[in-house]
MMTF fields as JSON, N, C-alpha, C and O atoms, coordinates in Angstrom:
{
  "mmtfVersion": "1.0.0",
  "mmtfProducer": "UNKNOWN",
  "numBonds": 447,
  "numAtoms": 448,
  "numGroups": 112,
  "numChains": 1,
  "numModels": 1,
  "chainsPerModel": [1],
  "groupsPerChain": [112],
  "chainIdList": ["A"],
  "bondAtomList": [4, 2, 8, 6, 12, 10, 16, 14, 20, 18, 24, 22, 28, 26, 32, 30, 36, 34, 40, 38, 44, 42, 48, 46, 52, 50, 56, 54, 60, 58, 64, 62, 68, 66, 72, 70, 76, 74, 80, 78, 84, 82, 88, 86, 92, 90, 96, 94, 100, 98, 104, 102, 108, 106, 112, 110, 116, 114, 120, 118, 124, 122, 128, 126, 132, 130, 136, 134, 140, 138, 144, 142, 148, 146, 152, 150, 156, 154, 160, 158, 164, 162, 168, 166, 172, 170, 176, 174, 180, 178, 184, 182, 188, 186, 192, 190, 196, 194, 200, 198, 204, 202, 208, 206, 212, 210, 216, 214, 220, 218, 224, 222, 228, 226, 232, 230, 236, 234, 240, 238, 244, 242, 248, 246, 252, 250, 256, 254, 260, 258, 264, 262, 268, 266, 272, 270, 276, 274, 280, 278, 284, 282, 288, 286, 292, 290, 296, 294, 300, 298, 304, 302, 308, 306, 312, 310, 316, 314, 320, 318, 324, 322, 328, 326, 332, 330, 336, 334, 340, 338, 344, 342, 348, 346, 352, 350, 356, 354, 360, 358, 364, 362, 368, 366, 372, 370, 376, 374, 380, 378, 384, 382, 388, 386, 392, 390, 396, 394, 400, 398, 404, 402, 408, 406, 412, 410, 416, 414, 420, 418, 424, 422, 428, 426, 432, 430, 436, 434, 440, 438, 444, 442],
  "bondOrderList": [1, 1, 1, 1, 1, 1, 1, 1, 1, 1, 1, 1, 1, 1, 1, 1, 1, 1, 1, 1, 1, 1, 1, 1, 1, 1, 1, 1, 1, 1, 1, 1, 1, 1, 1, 1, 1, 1, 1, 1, 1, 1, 1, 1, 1, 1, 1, 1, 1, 1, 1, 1, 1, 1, 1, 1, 1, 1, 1, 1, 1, 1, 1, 1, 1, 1, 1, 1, 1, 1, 1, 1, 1, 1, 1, 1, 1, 1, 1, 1, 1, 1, 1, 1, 1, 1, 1, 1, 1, 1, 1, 1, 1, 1, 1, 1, 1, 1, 1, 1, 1, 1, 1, 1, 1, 1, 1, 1, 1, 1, 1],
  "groupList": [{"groupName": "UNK", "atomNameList": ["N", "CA", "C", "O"], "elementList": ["N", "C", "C", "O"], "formalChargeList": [0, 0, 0, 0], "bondAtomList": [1, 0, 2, 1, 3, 2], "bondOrderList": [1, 1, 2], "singleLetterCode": "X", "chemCompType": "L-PEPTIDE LINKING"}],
  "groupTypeList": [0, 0, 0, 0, 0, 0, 0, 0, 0, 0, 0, 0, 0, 0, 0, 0, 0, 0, 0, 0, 0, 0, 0, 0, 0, 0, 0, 0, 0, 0, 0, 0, 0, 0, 0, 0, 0, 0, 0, 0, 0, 0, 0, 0, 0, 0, 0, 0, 0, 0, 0, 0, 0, 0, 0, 0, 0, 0, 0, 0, 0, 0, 0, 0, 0, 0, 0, 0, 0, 0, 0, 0, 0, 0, 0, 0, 0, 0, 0, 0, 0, 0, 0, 0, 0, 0, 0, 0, 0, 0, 0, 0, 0, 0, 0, 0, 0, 0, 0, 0, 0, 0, 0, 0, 0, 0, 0, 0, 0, 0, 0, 0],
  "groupIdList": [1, 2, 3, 4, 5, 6, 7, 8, 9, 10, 11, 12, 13, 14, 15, 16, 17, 18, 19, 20, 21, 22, 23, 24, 25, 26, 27, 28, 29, 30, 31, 32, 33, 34, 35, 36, 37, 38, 39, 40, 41, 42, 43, 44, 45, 46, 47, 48, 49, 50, 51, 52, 53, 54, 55, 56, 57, 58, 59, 60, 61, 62, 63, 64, 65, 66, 67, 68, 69, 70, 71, 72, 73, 74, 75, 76, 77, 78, 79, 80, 81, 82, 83, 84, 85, 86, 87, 88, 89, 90, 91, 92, 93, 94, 95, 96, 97, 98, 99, 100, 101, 102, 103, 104, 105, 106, 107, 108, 109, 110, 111, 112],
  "secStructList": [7, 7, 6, 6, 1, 4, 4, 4, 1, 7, 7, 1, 1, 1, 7, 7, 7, 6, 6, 1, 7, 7, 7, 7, 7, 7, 1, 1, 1, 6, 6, 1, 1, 6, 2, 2, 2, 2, 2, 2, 2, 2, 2, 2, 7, 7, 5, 7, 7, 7, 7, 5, 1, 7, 6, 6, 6, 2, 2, 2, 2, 2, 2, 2, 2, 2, 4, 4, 4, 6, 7, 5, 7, 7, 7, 5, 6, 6, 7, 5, 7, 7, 1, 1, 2, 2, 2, 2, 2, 2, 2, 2, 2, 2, 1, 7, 7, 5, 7, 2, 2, 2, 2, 2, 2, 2, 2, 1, 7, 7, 7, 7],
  "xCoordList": [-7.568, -8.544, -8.366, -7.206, -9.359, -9.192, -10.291, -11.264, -9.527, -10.468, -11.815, -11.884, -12.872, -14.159, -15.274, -16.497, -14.202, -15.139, -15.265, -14.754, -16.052, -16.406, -15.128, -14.612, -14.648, -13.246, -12.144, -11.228, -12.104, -11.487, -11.618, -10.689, -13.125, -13.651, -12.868, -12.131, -13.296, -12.74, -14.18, -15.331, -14.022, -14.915, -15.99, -15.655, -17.103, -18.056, -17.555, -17.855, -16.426, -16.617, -15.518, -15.956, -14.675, -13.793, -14.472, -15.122, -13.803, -14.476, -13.297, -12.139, -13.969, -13.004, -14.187, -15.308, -13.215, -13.634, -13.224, -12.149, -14.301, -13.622, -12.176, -11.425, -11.764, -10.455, -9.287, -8.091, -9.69, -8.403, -7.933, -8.546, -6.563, -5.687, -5.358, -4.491, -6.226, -6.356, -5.033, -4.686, -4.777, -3.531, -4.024, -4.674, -3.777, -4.056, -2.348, -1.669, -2.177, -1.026, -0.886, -1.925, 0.229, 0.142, 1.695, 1.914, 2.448, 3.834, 3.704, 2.835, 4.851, 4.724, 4.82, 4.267, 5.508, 5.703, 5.391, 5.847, 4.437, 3.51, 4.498, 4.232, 5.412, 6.338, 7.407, 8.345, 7.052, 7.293, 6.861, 7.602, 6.052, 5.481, 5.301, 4.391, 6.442, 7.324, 6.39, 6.614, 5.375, 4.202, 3.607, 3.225, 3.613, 2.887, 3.747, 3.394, 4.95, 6.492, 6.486, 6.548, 6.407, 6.111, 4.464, 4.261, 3.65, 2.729, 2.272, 1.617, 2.906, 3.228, 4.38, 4.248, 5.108, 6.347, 5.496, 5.229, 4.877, 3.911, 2.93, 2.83, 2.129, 1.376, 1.991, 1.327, 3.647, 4.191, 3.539, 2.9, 3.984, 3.27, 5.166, 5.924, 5.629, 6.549, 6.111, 7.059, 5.108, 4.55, 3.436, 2.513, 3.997, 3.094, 2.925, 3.646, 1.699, 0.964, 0.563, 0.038, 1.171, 0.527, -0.166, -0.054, -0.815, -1.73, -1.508, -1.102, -1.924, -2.014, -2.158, -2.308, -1.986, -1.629, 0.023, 0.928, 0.02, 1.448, 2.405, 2.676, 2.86, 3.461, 4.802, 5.442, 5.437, 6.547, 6.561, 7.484, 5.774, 5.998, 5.632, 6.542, 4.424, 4.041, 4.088, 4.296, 3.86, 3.854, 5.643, 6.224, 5.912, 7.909, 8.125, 8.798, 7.923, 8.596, 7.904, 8.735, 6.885, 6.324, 7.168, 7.708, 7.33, 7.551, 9.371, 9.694, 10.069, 11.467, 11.345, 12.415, 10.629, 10.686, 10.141, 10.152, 9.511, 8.903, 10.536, 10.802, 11.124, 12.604, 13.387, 14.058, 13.326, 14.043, 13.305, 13.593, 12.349, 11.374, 11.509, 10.888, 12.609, 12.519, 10.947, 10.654, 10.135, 9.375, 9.178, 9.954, 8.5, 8.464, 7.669, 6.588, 7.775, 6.701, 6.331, 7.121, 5.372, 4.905, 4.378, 4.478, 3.963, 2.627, 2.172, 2.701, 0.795, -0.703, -0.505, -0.55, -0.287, -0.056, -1.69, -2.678, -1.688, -2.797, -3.847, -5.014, -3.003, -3.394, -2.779, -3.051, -1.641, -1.383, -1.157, -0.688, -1.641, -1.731, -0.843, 0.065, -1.417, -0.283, -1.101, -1.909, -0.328, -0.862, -0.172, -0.568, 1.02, 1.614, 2.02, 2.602, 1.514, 1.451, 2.859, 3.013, 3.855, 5.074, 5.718, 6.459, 4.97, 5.685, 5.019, 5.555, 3.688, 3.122, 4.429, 5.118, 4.117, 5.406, 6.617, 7.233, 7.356, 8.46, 8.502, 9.597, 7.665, 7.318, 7.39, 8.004, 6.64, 6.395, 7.403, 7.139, 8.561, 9.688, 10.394, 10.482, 11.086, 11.747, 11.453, 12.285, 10.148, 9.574, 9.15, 8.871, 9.214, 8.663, 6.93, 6.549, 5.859, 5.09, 4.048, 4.713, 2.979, 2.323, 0.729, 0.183, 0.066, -1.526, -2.42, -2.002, -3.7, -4.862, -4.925, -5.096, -4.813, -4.986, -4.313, -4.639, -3.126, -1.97, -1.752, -1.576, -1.849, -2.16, -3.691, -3.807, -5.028, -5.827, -5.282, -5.553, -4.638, -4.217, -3.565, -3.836, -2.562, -1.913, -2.616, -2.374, -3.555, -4.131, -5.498, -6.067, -5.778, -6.681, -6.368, -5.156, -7.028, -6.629, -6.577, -7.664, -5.573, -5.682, -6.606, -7.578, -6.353, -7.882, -7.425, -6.468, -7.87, -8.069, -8.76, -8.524],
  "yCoordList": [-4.164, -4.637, -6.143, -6.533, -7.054, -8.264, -8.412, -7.741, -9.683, -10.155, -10.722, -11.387, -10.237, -10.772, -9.602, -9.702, -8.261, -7.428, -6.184, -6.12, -5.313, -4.222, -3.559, -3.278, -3.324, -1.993, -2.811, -2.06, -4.095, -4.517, -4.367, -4.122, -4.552, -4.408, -3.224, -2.316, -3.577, -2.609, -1.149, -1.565, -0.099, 0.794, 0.718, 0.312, 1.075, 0.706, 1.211, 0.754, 2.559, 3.912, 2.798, 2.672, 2.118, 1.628, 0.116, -0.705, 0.241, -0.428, -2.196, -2.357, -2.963, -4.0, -5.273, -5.657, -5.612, -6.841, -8.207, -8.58, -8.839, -10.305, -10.568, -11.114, -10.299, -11.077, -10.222, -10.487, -9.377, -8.396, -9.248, -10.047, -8.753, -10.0, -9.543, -8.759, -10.187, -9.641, -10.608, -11.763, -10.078, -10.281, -10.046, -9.04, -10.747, -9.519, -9.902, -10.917, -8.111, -7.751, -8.46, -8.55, -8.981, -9.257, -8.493, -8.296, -8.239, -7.534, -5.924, -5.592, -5.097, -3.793, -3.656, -2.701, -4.587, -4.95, -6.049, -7.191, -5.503, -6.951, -7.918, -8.818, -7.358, -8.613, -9.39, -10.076, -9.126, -9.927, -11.537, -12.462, -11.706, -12.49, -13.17, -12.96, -14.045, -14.31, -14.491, -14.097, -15.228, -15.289, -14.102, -14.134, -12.923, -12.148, -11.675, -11.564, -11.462, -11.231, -12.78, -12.749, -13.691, -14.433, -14.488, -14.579, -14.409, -14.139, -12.842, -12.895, -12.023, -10.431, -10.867, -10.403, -11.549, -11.973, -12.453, -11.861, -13.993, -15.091, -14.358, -14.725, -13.239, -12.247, -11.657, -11.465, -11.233, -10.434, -8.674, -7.887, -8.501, -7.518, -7.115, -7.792, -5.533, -4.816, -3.477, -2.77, -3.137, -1.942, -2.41, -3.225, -1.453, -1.599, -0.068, 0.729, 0.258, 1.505, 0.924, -0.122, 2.356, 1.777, 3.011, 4.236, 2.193, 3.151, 2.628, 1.512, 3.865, 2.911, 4.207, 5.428, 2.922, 4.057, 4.023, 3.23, 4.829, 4.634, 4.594, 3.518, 5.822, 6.307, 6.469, 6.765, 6.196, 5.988, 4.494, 4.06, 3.788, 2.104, 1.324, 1.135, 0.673, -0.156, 0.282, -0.596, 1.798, 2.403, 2.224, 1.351, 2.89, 2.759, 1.189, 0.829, 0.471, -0.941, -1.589, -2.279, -1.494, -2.35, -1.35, -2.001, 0.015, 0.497, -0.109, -0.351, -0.192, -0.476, -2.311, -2.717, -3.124, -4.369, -4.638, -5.81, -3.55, -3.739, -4.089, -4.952, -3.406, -2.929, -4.358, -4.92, -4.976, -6.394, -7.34, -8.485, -7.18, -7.839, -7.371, -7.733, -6.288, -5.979, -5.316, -5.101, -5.09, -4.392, -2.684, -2.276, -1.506, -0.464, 0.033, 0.198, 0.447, 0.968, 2.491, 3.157, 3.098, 4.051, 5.11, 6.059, 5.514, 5.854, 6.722, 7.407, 6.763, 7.069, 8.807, 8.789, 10.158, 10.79, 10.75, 10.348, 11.279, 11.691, 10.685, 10.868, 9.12, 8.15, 7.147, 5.963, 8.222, 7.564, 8.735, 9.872, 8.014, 8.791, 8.283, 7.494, 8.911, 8.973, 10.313, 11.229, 9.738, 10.576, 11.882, 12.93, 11.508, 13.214, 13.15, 12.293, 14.31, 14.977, 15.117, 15.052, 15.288, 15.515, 13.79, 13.539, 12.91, 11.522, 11.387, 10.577, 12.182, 11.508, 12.428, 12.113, 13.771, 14.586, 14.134, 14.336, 13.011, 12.887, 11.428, 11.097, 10.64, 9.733, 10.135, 9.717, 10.882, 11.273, 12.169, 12.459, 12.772, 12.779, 12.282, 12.28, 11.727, 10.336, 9.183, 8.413, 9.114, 8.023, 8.846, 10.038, 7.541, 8.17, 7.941, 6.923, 9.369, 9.441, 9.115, 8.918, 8.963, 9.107, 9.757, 9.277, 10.51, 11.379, 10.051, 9.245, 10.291, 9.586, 10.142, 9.437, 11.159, 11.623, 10.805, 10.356, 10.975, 10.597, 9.294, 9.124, 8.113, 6.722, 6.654, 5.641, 7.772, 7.427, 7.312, 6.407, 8.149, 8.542, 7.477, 7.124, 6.676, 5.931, 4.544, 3.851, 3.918, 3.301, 2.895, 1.837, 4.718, 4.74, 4.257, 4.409, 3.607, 3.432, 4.518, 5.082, 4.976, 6.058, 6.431, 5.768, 7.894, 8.27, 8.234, 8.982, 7.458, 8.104, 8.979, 9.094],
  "zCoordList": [15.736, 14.786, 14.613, 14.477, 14.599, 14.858, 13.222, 12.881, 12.461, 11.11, 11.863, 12.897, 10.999, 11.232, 11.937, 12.032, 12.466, 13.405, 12.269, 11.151, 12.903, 11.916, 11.757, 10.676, 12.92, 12.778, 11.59, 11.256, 10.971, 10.302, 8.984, 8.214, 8.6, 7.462, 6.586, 6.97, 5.34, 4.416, 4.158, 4.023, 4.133, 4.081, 2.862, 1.75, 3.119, 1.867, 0.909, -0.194, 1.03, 0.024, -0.462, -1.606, -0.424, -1.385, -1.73, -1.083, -3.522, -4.581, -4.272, -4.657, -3.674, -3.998, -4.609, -4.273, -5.646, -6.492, -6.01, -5.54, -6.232, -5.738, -6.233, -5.424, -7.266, -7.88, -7.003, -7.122, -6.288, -6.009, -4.723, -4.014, -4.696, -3.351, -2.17, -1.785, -1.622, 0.421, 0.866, 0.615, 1.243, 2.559, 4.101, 4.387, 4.796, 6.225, 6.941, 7.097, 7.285, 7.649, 8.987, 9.641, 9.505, 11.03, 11.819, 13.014, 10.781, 11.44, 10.633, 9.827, 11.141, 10.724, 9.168, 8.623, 8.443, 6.971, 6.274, 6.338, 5.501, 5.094, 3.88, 3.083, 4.164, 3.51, 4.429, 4.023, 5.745, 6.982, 6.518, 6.852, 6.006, 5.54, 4.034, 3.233, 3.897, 2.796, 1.172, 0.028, 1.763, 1.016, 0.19, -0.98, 1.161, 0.301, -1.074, -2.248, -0.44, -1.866, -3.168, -4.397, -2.437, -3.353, -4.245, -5.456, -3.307, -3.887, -5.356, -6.397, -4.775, -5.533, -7.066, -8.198, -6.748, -7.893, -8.854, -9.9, -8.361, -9.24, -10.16, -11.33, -9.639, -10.279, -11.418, -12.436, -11.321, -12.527, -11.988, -12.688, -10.56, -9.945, -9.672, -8.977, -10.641, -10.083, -9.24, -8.901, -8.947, -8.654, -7.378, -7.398, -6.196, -5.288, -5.289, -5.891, -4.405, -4.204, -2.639, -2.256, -1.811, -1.175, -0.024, -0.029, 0.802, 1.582, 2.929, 3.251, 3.846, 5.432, 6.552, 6.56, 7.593, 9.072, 9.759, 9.497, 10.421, 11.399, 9.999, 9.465, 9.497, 8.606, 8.569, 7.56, 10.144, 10.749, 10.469, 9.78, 10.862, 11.186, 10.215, 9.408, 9.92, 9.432, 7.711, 6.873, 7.289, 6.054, 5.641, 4.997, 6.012, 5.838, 5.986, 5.019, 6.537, 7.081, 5.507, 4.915, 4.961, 3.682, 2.54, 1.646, 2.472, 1.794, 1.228, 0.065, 2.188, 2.121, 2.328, 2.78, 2.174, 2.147, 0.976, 0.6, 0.091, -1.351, -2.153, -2.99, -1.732, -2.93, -2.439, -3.304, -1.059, -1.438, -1.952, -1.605, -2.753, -3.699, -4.933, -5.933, -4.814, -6.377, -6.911, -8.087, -5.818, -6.166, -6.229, -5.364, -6.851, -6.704, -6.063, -6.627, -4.806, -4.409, -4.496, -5.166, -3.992, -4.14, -3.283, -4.06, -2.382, -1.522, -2.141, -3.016, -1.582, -2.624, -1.453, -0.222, -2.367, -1.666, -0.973, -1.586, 0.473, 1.125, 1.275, 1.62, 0.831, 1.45, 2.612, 2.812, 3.477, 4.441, 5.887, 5.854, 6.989, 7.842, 9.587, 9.848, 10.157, 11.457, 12.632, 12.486, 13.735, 14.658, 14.889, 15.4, 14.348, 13.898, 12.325, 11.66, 12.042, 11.031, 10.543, 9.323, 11.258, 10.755, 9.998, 9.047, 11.012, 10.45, 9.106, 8.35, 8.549, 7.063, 5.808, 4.837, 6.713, 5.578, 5.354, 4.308, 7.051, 6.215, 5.67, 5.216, 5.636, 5.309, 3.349, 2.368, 3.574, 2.0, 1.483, 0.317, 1.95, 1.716, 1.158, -0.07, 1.943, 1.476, 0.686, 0.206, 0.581, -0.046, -1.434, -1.564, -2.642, -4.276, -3.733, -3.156, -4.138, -4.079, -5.061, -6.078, -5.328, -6.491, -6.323, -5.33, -6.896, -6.237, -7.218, -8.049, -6.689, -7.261, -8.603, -9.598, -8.628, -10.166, -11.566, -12.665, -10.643, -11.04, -11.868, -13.075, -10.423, -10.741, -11.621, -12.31, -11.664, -12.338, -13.77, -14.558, -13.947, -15.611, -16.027, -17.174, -15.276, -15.861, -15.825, -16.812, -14.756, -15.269, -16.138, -16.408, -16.515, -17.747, -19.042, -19.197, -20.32, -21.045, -22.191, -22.312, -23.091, -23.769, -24.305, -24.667, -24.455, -25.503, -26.641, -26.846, -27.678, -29.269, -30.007, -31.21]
}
């Protein structure tokens, strides 16, 4: 996927707002790239969520480069995938999970 072509684009079905912060990944861990950890700190951002492909590689490699940022990460269950099925399960194993539901609730604001 190369920036600028369709296969790059982000899907219509997801909601992104101008203010939200694009990165584009270029190594298996997008904190290969010192910037984005600094970038993520400056925010007051302890919590990543995250989503992806290659659930062996590029998902695990951000996931365990979140924590030398002192960040928490997460994966969005049944938002990360792989060409075998066994690498998303043990991916999500080992790794703290969190469901859409889940993260909806908590970043809803309470009911009174």
């Amino acid at each position: 996927m190369v920036p600028g072509t369709g296969q790059f684009e982000v899907s219509a079905s997801v909601r992104v707002e101008e203010t939200d912060l694009k990165a584009t990944k270029r190594h298996a861990s997008a904190f290969d790239n010192p910037e984005f950890g600094k970038t993520l700190q400056n925010m007051g951002c302890d919590t990543l969520m995250i989503v992806g492909l290659s659930a062996s590689g590029c998902v695990l490699a951000t996931y365990f480069g979140a924590l030398d940022w002192d960040i928490r990460p997460y994966l969005v269950k049944g938002g990360v995938a792989s060409a075998n099925e066994e690498h998303v399960r043990l991916a999500e194993e080992i790794c703290d999970t969190m469901t859409l539901d889940v993260l909806d609730n908590a970043l809803s604001p309470p009911v009174r």
